[in-house]
N, C-alpha and C positions, 0 to 999 in steps of 0.2 A: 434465533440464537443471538445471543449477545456478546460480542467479540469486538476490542480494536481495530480497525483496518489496518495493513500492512504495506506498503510499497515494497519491493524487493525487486533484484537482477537476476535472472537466471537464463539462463543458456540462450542469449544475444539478446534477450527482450525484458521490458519491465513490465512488471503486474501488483498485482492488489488482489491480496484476501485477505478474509478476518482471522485475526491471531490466533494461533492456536488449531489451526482446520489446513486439510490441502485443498479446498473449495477455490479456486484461482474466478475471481469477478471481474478479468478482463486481463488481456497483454497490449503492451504498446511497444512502438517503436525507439518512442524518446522517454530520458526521465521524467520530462517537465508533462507532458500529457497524462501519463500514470499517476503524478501527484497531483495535478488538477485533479485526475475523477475519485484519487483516492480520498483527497479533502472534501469532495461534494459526497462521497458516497460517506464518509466518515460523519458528517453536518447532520446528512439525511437519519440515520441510527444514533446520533448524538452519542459515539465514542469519540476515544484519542484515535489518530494519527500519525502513527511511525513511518518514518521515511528511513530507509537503510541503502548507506552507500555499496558502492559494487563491492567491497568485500565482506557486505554482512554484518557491518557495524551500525549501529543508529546513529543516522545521522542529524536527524530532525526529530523533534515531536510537537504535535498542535492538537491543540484541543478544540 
């Protein structure tokens, strides 16, 4: 499946899944951890990269 990776906050933790799916590829503790593996795991499938702050807004994008 080819989807954007997502960073997002939801109920006290941050994770990453591809846009568009509720398939969650990992939770972390901190944001900064979640957007390192979101950006590696983004590299690895060669999509973009949404990083969304805690309330759901975009707050980043990298390709």
């Amino acid at each position: 499946m080819k989807g954007d990776v997502e960073t997002y906050h939801e109920n006290g933790q941050w994770h990453n899944k591809i846009e568009g799916t509720t398939e969650m590829l990992g939770s972390h503790d901190t944001k900064a951890a979640a957007v390192e593996k979101g950006r590696e795991l983004a590299r690895e499938r060669e999509v973009e990269h949404f990083i969304r702050n805690m309330d759901g807004t975009i707050g980043e994008r990298n390709s």
